[in-house]
N, C-alpha and C positions, 0 to 999 in steps of 0.2 A: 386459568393460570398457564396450563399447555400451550396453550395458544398464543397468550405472551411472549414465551421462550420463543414461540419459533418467528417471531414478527419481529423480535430481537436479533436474531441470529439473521435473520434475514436481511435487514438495516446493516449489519457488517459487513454481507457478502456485496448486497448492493455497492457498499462506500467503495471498497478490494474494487469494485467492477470494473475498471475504467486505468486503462493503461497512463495516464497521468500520474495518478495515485498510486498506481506502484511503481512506480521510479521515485517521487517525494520520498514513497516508505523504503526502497533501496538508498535513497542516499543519504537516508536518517541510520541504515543499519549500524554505521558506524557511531551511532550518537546525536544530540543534540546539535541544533546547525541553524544558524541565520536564514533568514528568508530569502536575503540579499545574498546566499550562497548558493540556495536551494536551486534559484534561480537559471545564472547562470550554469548548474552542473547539469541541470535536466534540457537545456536549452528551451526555456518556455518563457511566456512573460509573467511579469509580476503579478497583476490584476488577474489573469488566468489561475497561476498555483495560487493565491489568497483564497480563491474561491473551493477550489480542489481541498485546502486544509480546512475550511470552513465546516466542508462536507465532512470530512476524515473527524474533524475537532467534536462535531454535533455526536458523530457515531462513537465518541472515546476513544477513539482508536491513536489520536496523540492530542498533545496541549501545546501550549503557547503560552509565554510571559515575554513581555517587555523588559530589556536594556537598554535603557537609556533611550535611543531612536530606532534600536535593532529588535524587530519579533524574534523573539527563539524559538523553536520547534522540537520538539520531543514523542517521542513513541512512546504512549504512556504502561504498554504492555509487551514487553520485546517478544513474548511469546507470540508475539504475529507472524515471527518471523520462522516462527515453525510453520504453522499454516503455510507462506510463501515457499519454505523450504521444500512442503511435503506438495505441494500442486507442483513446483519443477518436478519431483519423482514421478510421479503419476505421468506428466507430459513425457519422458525421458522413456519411459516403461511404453505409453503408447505408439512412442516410433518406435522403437525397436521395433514392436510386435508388429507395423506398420512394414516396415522393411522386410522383416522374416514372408510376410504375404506378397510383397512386391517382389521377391525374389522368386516365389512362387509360380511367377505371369508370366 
């Protein structure tokens, strides 16, 4: 069962991996958003983020429903966006500490 958990969690970290997928998940912060918007705000092509949300979709990590000829997109646990939030801190924390040593030299 242990071991599930962590093959689980792991699948999540993997889907996060990939700097496409976190601009998709920043430009959902605000909400739910068309495919056809998702688009052009990350500047990437269509066939490319379809496949990026496929990944994200398989891991739960958001969902899709159709309007009319429009995908919508949604973050199905906005609590992602603490993870996102708490790895900026960590990065933010390691330059500083990075600069206080290069001050150092």
């Amino acid at each position: 069962m242990k071991e599930r958990v962590l093959e689980l969690k792991a699948e999540v970290l993997k889907a996060l991996a990939q700097p496409t997928r976190l601009k998709i998940l920043e430009c959902l912060r605000e909400g739910e958003r068309c495919i056809c918007e998702i688009v052009p705000a990350i500047n990437g092509e269509q066939s490319n983020i379809s496949r990026h949300i496929s990944v994200m979709q398989k891991s739960h990590l958001i969902s899709t429903r159709k309007d009319g000829v429009k995908v919508m997109v949604k973050v199905r646990d906005p609590e992602i966006f603490q993870i996102l939030d708490r790895i900026s801190a960590i990065l933010k924390k390691q330059i500083r500490e990075q600069g206080r040593l290069l001050a150092q030299i």
